[in-house]
C-alpha positions in Angstrom: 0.0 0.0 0.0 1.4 3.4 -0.8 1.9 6.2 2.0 0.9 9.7 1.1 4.7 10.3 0.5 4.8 7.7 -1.8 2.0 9.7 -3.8 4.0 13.1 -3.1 7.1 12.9 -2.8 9.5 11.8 -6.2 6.7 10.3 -8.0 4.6 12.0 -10.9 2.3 14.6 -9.1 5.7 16.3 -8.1 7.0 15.7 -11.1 4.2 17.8 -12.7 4.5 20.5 -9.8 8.3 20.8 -11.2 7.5 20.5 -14.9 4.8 23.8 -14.1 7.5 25.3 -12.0 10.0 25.7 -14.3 7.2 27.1 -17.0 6.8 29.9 -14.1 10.3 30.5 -14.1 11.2 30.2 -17.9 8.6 32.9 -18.1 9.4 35.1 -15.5 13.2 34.5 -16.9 12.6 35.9 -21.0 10.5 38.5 -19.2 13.1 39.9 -16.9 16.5 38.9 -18.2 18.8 41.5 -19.5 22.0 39.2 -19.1 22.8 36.3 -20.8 20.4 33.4 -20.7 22.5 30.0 -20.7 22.1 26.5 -19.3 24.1 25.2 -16.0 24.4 22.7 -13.8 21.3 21.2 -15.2 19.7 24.6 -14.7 18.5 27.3 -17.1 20.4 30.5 -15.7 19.2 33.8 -16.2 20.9 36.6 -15.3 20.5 40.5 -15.8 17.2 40.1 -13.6 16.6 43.3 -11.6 17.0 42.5 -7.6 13.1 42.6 -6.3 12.4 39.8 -9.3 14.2 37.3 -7.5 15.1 36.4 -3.6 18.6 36.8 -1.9 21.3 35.9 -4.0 18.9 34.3 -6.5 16.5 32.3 -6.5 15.5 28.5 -8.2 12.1 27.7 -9.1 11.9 24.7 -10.9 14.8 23.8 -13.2 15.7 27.7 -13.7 17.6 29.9 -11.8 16.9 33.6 -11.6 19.9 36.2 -10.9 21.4 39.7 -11.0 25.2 38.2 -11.5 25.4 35.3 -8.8 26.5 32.3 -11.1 30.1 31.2 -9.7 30.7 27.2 -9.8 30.0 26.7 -5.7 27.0 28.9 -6.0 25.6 26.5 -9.1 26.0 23.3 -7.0 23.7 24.8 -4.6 21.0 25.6 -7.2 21.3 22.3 -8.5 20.6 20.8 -5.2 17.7 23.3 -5.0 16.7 21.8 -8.6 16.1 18.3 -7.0 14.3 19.5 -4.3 11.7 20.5 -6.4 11.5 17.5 -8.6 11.5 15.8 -5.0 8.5 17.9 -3.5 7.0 19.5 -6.8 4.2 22.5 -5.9 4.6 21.9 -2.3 8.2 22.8 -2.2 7.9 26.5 -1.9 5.4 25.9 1.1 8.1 22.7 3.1 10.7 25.8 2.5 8.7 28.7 3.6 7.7 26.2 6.9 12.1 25.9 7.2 11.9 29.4 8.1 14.0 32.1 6.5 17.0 32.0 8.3 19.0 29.8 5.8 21.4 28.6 8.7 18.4 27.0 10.3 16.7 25.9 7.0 16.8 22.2 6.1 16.3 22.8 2.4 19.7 25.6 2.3 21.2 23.1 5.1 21.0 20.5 2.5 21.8 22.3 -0.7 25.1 23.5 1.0 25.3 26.7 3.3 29.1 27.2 2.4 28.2 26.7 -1.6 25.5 28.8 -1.2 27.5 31.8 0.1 25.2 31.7 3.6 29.1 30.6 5.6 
């Protein structure tokens, strides 16, 4: 018998919540980008975004990553690990990260992804 994680978690309804994700964030990424638009680490990277159009450093939604300049190597690996987490959890990502709180040294999802990598250490 399948659990409820078994229905959510890495299985095709989050598969689908990533697949509209990254629609979302292809979108908002043509709309806003004034850099150049390339693909990394698995990840379509934007850059040239203006700062309120993105959170922090940047910001993942789906398989895209949305910046102002923020692309070294370190900082990719953490996007990447981002990128799984929402093929993991699909649409209910944002909401698991948002209940992490926003202090990434006390967040599971940045915790995971690599605090270091992600600039936070």
């Amino acid at each position: 018998m399948k659990t409820l994680e078994d229905l959510l978690f890495d299985s095709p309804i989050s598969r689908l919540g990533y697949f509209y994700a990254t629609a979302v964030g292809l979108v908002w990424g043509f709309i806003w980008s004034t850099g150049p638009i390339e693909r990394r680490a698995g990840l379509f990277v934007f850059r040239g975004l203006p700062a309120w159009s993105f959170g922090r450093g940047g910001s993942c939604v789906g398989g895209c990553y949305l910046t102002g300049q923020n692309v070294s190597d370190d900082v990719m690996e953490h996007e990447a690990v981002h990128k799984r987490q929402w093929q993991r959890y699909g649409m209910l990502f944002p909401l698991l990260y948002l209940a992490a709180g926003r202090n990434p040294l006390k967040n599971r999802y940045e915790i995971e992804a690599g605090l270091e990598k992600g600039g936070y250490l």
